[in-house]
OpenMM code with the backbone's topology and positions (N, CA, C; nanometers):
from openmm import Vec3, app, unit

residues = "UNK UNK UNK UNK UNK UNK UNK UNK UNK UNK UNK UNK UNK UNK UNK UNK UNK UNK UNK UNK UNK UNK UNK UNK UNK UNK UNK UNK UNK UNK UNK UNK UNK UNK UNK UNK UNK UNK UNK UNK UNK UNK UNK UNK UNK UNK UNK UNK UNK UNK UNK UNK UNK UNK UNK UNK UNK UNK UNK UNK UNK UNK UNK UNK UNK UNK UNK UNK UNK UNK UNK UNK UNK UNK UNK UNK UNK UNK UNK UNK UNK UNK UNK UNK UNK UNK UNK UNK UNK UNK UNK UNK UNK UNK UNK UNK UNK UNK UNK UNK UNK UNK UNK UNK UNK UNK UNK UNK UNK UNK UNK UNK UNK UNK UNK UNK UNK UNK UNK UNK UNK UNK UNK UNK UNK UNK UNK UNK UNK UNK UNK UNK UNK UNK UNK UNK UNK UNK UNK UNK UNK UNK UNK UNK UNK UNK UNK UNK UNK UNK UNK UNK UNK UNK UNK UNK UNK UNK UNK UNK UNK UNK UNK UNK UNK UNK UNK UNK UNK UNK UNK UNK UNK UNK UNK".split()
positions = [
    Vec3(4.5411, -2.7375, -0.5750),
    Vec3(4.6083, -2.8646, -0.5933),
    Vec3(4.7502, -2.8432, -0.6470),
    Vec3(4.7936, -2.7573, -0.7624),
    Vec3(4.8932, -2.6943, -0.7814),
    Vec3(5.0084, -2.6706, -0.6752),
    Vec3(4.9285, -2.5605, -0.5870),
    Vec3(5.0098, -2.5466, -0.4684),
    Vec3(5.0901, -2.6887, -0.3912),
    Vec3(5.0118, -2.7638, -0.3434),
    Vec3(5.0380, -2.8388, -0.2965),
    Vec3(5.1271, -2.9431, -0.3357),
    Vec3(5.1171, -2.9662, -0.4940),
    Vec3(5.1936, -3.0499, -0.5704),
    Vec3(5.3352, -3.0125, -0.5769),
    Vec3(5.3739, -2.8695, -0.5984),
    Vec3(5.5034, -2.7684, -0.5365),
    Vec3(5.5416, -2.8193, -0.4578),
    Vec3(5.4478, -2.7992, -0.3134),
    Vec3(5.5391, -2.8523, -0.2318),
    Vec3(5.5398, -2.9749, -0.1747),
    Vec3(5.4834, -3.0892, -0.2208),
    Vec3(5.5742, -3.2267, -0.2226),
    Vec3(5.6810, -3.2410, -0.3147),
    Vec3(5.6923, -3.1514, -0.4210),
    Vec3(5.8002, -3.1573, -0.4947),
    Vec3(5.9305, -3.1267, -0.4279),
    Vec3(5.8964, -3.0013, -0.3500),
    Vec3(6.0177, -2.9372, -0.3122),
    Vec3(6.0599, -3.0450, -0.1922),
    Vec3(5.9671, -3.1031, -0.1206),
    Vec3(5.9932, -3.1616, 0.0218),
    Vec3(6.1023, -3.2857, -0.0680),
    Vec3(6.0627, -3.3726, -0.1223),
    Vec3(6.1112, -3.4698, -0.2215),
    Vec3(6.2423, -3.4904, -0.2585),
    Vec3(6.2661, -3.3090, -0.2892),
    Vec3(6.3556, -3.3124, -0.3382),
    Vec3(6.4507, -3.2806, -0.2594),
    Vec3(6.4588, -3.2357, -0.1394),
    Vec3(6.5383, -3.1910, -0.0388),
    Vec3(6.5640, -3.3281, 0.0153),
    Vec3(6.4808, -3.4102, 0.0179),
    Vec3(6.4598, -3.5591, 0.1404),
    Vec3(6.5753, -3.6471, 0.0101),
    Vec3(6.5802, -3.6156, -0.1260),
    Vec3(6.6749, -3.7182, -0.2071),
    Vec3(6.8256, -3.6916, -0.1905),
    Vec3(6.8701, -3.5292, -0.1588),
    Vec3(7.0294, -3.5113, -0.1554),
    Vec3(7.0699, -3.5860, -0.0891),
    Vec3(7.1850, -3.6156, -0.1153),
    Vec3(7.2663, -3.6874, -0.0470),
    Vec3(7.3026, -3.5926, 0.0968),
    Vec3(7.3043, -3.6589, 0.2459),
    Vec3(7.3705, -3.5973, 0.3224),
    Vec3(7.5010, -3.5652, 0.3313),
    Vec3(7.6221, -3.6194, 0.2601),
    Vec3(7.7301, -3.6051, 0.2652),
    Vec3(7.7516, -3.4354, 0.2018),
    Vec3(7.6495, -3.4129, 0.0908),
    Vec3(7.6935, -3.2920, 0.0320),
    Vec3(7.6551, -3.1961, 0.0735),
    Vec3(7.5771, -3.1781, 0.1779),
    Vec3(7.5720, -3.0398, 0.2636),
    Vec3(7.4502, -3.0733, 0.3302),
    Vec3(7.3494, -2.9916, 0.3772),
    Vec3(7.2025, -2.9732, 0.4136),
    Vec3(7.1375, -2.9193, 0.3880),
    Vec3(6.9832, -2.9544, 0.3796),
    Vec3(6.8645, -2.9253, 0.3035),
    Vec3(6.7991, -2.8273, 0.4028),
    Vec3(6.7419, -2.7234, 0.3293),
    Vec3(6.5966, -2.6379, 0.4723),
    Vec3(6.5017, -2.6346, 0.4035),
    Vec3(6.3761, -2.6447, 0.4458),
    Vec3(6.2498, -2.6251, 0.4306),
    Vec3(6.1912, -2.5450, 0.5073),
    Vec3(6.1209, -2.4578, 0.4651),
    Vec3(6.0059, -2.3704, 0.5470),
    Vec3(5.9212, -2.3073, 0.4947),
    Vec3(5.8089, -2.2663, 0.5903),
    Vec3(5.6944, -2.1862, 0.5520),
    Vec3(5.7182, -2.0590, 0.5825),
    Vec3(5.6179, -1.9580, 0.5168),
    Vec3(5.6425, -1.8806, 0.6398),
    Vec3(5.4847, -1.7826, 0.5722),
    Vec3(5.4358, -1.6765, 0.6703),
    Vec3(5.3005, -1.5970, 0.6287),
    Vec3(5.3886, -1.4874, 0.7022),
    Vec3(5.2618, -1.3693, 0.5933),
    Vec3(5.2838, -1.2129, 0.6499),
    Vec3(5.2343, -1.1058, 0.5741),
    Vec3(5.2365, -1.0148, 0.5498),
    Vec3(5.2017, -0.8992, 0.5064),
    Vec3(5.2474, -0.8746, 0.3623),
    Vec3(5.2065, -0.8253, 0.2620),
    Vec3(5.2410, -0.7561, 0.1445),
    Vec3(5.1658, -0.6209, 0.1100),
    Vec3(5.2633, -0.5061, 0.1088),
    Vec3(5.2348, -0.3990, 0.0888),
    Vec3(5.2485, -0.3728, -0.0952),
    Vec3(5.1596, -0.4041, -0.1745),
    Vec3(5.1567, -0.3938, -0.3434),
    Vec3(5.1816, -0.2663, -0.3757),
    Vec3(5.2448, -0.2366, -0.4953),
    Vec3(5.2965, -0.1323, -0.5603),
    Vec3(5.1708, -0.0255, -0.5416),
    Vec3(5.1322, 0.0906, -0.5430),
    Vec3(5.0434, 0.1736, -0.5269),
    Vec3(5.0010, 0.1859, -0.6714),
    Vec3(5.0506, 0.1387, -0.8333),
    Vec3(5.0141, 0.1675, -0.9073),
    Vec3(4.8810, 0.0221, -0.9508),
    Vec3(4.9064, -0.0728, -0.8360),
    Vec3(4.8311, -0.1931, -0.8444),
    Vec3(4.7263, -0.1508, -0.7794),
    Vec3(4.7343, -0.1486, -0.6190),
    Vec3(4.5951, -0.0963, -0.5550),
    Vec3(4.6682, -0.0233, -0.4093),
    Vec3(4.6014, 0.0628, -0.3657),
    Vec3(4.6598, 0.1220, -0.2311),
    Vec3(4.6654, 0.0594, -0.1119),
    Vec3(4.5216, -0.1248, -0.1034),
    Vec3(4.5385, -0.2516, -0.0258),
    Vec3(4.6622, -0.2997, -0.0045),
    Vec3(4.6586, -0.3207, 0.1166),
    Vec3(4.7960, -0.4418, 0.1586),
    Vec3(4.7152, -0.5893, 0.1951),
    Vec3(4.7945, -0.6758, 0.2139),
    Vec3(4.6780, -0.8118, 0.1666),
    Vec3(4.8438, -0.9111, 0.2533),
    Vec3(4.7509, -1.0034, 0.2782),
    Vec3(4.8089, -1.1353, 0.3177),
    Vec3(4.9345, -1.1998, 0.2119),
    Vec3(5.0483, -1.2442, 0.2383),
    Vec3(5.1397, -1.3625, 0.2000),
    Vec3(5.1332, -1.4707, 0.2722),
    Vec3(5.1953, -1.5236, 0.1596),
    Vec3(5.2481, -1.6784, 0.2726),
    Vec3(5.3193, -1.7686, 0.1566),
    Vec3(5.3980, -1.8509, 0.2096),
    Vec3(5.5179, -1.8747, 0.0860),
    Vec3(5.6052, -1.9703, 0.1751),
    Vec3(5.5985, -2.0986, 0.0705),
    Vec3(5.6746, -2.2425, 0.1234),
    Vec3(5.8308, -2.1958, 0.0679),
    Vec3(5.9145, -2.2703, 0.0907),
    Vec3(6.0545, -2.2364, 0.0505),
    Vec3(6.1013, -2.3848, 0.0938),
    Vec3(6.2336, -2.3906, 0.0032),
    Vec3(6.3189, -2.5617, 0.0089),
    Vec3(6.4476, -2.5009, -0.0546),
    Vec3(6.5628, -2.5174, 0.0238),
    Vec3(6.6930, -2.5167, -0.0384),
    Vec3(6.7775, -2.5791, -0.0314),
    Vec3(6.8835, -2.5980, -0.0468),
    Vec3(7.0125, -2.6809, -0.0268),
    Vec3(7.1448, -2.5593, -0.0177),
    Vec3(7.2144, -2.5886, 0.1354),
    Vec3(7.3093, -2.5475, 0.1120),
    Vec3(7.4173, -2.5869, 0.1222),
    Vec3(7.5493, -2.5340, -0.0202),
    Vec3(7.6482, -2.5566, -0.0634),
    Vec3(7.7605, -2.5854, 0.0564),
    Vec3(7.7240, -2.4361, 0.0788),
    Vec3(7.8604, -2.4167, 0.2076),
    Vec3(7.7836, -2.3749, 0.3147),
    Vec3(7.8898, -2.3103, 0.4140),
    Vec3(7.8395, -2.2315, 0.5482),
    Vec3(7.7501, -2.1138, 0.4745),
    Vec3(7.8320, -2.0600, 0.3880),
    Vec3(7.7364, -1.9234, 0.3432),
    Vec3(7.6629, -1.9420, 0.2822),
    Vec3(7.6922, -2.0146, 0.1282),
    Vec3(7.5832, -2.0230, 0.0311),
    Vec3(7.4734, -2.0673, 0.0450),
    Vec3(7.3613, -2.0664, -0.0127),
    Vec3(7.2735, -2.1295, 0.0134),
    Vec3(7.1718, -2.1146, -0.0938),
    Vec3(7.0891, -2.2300, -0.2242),
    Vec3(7.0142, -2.1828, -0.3232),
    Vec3(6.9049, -2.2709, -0.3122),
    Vec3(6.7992, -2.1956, -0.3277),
    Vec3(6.6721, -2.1979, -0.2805),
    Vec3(6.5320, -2.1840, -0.3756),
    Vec3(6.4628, -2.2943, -0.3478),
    Vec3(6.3062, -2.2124, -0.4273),
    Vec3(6.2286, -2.2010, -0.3950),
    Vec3(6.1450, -2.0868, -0.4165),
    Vec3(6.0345, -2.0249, -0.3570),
    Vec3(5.9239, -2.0123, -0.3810),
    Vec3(5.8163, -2.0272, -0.3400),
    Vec3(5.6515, -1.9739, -0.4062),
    Vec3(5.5360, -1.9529, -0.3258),
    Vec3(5.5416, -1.8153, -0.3642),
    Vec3(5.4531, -1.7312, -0.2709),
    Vec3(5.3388, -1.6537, -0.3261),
    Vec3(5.2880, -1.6226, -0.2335),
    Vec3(5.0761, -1.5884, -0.3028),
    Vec3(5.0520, -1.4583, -0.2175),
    Vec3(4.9992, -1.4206, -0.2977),
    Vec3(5.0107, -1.2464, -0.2028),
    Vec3(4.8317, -1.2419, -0.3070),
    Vec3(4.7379, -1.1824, -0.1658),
    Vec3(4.6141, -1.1301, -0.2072),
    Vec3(4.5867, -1.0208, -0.1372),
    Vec3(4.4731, -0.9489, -0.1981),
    Vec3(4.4395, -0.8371, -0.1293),
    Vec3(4.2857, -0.8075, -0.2007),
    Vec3(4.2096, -0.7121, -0.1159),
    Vec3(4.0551, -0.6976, -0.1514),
    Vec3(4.0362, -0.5484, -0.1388),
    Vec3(4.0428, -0.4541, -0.3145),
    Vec3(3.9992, -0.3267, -0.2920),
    Vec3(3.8584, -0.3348, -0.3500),
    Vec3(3.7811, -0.2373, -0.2879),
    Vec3(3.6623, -0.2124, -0.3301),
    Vec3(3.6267, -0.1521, -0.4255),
    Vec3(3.7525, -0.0817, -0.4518),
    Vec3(3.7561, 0.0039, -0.6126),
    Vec3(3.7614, -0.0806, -0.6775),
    Vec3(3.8483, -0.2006, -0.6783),
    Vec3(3.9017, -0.2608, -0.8363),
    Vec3(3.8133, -0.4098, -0.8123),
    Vec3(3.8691, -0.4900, -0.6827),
    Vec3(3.8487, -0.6496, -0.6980),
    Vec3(3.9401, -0.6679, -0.6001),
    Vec3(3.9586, -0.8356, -0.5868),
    Vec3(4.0437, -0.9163, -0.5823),
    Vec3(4.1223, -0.8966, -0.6661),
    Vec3(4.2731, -0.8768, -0.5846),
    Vec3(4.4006, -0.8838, -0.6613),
    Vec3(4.4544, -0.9975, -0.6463),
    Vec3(4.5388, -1.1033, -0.7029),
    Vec3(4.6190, -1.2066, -0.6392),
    Vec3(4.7531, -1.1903, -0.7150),
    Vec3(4.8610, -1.2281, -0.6533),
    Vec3(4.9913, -1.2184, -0.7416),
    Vec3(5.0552, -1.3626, -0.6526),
    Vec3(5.1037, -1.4278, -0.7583),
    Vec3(5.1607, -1.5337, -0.6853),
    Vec3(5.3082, -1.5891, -0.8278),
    Vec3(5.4057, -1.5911, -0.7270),
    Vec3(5.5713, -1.5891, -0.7686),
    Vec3(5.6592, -1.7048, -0.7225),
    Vec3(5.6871, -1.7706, -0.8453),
    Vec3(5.7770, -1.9069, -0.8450),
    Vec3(5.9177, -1.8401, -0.8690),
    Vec3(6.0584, -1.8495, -0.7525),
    Vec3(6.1066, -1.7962, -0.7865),
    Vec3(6.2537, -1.8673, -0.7394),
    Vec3(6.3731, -1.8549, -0.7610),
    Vec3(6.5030, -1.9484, -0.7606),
    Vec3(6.6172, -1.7972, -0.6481),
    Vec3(6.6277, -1.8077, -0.5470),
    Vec3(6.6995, -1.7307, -0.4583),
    Vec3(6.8306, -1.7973, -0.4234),
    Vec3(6.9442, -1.6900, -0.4755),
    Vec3(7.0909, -1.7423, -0.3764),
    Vec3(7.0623, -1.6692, -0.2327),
    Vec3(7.0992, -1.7344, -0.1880),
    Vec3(7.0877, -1.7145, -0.0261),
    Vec3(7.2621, -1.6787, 0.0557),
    Vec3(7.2717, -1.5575, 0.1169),
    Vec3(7.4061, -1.5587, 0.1787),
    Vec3(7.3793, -1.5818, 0.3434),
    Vec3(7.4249, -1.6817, 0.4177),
    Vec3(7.4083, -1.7083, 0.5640),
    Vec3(7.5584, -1.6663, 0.6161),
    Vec3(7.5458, -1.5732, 0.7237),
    Vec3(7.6138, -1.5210, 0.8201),
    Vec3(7.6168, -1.6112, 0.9525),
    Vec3(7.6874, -1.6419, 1.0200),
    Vec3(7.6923, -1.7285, 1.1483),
    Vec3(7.7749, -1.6443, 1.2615),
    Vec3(7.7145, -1.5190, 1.3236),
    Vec3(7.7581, -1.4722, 1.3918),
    Vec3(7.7703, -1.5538, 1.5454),
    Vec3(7.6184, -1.6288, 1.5790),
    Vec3(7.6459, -1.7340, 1.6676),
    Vec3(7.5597, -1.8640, 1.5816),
    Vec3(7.5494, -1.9724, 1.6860),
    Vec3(7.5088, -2.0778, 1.6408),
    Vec3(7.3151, -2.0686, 1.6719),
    Vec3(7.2981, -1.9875, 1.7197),
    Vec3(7.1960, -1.9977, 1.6859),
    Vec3(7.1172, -1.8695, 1.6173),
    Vec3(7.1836, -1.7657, 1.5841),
    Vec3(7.1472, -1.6744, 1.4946),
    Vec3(7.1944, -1.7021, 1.3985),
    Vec3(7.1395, -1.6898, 1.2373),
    Vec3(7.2187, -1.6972, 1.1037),
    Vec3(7.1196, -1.5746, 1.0050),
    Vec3(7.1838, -1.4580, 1.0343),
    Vec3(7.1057, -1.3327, 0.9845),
    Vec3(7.1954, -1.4046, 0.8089),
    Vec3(7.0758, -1.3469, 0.7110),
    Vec3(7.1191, -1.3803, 0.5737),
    Vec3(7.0715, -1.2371, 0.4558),
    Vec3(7.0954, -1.2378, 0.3307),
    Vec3(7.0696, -1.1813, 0.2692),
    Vec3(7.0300, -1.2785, 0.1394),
    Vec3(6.9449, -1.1537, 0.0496),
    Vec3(6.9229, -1.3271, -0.0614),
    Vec3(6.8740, -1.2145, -0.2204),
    Vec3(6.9145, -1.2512, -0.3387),
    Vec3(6.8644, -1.2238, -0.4231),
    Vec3(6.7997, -1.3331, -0.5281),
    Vec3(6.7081, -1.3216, -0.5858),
    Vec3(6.6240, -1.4001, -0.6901),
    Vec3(6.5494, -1.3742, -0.7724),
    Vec3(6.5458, -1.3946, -0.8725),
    Vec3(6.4672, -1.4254, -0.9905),
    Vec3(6.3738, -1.5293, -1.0189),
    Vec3(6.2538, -1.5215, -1.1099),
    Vec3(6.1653, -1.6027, -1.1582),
    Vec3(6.0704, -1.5093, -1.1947),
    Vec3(5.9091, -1.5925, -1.1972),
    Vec3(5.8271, -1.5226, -1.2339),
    Vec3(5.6883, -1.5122, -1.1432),
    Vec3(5.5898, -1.4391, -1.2063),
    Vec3(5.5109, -1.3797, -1.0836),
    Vec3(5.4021, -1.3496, -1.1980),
    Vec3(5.2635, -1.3719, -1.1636),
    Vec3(5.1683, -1.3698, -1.2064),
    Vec3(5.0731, -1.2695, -1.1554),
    Vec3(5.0229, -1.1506, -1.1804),
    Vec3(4.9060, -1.0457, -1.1477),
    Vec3(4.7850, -1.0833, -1.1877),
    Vec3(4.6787, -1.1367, -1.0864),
    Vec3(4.5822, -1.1257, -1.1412),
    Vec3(4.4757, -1.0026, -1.0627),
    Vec3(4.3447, -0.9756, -1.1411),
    Vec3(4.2617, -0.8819, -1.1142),
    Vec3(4.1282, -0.9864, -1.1269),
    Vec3(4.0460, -0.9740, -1.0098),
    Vec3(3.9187, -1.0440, -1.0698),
    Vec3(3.8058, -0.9381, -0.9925),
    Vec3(3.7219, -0.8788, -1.0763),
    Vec3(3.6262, -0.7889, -1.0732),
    Vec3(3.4976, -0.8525, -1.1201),
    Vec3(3.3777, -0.7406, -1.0375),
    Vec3(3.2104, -0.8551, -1.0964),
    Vec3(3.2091, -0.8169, -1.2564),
    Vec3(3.2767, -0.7412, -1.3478),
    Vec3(3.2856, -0.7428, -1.4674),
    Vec3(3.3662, -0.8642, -1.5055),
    Vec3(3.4980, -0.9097, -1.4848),
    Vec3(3.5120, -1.0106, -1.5616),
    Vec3(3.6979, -1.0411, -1.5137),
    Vec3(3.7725, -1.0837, -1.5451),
    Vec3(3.9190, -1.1297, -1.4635),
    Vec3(4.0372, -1.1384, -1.5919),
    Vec3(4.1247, -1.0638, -1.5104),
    Vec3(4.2496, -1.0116, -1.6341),
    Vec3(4.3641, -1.0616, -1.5277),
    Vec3(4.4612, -1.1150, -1.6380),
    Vec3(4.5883, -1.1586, -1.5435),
    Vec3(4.6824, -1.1393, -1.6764),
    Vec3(4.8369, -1.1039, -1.5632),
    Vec3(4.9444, -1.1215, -1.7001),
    Vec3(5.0321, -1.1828, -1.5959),
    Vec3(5.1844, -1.2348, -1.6782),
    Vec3(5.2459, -1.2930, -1.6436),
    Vec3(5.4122, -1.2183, -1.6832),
    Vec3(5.5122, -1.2146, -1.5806),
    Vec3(5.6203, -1.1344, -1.6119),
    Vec3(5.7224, -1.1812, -1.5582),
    Vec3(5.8333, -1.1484, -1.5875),
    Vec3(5.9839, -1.1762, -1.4998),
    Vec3(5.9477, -1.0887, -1.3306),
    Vec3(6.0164, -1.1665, -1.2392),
    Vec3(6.0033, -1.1000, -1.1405),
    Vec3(6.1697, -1.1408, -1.0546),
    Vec3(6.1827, -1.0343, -0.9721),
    Vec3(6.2881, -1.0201, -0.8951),
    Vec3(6.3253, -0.9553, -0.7809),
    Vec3(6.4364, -0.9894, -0.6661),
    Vec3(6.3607, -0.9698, -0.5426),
    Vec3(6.4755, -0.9737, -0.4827),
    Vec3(6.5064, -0.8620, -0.3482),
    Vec3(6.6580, -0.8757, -0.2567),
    Vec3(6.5217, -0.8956, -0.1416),
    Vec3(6.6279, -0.9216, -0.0219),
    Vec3(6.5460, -1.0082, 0.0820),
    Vec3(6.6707, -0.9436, 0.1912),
    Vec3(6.6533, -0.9212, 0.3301),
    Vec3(6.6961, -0.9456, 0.4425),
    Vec3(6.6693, -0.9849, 0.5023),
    Vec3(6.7076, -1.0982, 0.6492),
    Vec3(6.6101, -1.1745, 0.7049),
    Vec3(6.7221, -1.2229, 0.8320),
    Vec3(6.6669, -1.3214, 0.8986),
    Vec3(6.7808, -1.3661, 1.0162),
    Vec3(6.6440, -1.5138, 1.0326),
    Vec3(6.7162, -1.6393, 1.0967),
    Vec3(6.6964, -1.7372, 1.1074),
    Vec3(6.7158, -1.7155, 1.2827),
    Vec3(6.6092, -1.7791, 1.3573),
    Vec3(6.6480, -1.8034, 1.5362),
    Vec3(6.6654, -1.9481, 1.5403),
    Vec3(6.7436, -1.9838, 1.5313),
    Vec3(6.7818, -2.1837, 1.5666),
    Vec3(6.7424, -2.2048, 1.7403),
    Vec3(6.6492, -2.2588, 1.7455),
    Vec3(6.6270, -2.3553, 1.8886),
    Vec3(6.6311, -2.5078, 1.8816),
    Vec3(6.6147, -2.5286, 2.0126),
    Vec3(6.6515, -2.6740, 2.0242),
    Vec3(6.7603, -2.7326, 2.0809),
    Vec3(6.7662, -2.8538, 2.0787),
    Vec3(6.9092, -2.9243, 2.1436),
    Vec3(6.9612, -2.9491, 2.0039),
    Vec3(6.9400, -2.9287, 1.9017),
    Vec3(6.9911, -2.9669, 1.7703),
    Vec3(6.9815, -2.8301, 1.7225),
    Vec3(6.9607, -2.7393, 1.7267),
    Vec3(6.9269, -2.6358, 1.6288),
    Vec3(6.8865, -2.6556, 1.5015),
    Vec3(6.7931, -2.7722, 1.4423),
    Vec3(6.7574, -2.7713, 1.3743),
    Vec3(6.6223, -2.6936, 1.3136),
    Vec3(6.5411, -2.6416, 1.3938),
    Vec3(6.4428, -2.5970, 1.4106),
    Vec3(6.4430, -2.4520, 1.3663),
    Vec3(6.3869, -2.3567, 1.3287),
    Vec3(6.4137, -2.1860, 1.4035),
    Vec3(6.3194, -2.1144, 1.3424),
    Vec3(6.2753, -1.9846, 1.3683),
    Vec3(6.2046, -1.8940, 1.3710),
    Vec3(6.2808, -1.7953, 1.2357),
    Vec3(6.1742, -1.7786, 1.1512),
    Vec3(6.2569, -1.6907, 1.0280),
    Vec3(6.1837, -1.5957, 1.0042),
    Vec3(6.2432, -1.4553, 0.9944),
    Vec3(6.2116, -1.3244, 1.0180),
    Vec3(6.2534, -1.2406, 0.8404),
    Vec3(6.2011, -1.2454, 0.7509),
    Vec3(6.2300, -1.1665, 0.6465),
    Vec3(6.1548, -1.0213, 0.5933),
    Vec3(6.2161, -0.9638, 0.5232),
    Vec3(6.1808, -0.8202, 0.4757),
    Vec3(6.2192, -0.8002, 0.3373),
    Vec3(6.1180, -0.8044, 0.2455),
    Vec3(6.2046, -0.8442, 0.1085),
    Vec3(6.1705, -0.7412, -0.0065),
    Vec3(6.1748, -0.7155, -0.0835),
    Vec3(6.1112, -0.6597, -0.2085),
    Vec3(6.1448, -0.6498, -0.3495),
    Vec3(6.0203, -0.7212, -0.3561),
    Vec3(6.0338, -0.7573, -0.5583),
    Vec3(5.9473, -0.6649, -0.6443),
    Vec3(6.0218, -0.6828, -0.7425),
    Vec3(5.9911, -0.6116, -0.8583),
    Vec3(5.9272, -0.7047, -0.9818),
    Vec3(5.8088, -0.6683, -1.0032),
    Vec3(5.7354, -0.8074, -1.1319),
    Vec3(5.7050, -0.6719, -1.2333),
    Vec3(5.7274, -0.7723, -1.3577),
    Vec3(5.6790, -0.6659, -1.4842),
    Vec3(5.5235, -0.7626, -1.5490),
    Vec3(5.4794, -0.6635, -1.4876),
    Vec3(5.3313, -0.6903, -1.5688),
    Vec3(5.2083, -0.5969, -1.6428),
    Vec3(5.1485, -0.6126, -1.7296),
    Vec3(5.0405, -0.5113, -1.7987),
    Vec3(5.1229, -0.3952, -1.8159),
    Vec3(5.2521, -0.4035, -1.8797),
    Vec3(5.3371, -0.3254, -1.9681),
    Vec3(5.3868, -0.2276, -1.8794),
    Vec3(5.3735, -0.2718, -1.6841),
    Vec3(5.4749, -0.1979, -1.6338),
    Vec3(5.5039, -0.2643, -1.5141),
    Vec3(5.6401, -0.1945, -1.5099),
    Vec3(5.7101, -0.2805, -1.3309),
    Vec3(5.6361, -0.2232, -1.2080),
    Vec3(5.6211, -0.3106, -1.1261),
    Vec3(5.5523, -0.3034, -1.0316),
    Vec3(5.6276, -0.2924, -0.8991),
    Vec3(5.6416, -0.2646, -0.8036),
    Vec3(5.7541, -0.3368, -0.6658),
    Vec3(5.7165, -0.3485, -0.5086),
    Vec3(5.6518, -0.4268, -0.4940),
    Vec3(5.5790, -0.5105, -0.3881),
    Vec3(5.6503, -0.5018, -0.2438),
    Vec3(5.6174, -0.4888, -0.1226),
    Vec3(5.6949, -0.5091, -0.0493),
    Vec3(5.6733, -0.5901, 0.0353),
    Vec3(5.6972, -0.7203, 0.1105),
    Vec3(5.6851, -0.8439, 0.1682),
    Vec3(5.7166, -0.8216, 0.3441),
    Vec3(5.6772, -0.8557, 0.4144),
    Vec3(5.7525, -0.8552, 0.5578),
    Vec3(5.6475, -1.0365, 0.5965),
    Vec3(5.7278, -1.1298, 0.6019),
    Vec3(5.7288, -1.2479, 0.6164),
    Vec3(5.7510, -1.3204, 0.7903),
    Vec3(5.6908, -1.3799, 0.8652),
    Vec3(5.7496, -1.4715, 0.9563),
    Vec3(5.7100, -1.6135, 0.9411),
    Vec3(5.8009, -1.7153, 0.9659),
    Vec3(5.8235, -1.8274, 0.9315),
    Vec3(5.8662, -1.9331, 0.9972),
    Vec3(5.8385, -2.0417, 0.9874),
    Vec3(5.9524, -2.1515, 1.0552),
    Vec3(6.0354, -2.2231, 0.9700),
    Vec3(6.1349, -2.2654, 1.0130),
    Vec3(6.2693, -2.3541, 0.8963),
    Vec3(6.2806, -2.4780, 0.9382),
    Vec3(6.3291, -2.5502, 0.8913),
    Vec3(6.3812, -2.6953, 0.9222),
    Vec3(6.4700, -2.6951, 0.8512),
    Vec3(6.6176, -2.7846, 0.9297),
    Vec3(6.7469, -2.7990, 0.8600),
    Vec3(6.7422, -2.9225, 0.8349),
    Vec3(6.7594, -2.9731, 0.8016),
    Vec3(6.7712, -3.1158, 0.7143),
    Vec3(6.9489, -3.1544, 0.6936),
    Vec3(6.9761, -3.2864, 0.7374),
    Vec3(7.1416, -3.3532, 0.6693),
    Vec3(7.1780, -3.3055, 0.7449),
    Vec3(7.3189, -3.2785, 0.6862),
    Vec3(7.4665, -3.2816, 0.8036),
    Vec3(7.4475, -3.1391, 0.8245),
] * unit.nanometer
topology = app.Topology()
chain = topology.addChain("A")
for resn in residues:
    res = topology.addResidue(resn, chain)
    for name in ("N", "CA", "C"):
        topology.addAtom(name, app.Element.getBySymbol(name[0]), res)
């Protein structure tokens, strides 16, 4: 329910800017997470809503929250899931490619749940991203989003660094 409450928040809040001051994106997107090897040697499912507003042609600031699980037989269920605030840089080589780069901060939660009993901590987390946007349509509002990212969370008294490969869809929103 959590989840979900996120993202009517984020939708909400993109649907209130004013159009005059730039345009809003929203998207989903699922994919792969390869977890630090000191977590478990499993790679496990993502998937992660996103809502931003951007300033200019380039800028672009964004929030994120994403859930990454995985199932070792040694340990448990792992889950890590990261609320996190990304500047976004958009490139416009054509109009319908916009390859970007992105760094962000927030936080990120580790949990472990085993038939003994369930341990979680909570830490700063942080994250560079490469990615490219495919705009279709007679509007290009639409497009296909392709990212490759990797964050770093500090949890159970050490940094961890995750690696993400994401596909997605966007929606542009406003002018």
């Amino acid at each position: 329910m959590k989840k979900v409450g996120l993202m009517l928040f984020v939708v909400a809040l993109v649907a209130l800017m004013p159009a005059k001051a730039g345009s809003g994106e929203l998207g989903a997107d699922f994919g792969r997470t390869n977890f630090d090897s000191d977590v478990t040697s499993e790679s496990g499912t993502e998937y992660a809503v996103r809502g931003g507003w951007n300033f200019s042609k380039l800028f672009e600031l964004e929030g994120q929250y994403g859930d990454s699980s995985a199932s070792d037989d040694a340990i448990g269920d792992i889950t890590m899931n990261a609320l996190m605030v990304n500047a976004v840089f958009n490139f416009h080589p054509t109009d319908r490619i916009v390859p970007y780069c992105l760094g962000g901060i927030g936080q990120a939660k580790l949990a472990v749940d085993t038939p003994f009993g369930s341990v979680d901590d909570t830490g700063n987390a942080y994250q560079l991203a490469v990615g490219s946007r495919f705009m279709f349509g007679a509007t290009k509002r639409a497009g296909l989003r392709v990212e490759l990212s990797s964050m770093s969370e500090d949890s159970f008294d050490q940094t961890s660094t995750h690696t993400n490969f994401n596909v997605g869809f966007t929606w542009q929103l406003g002018s």
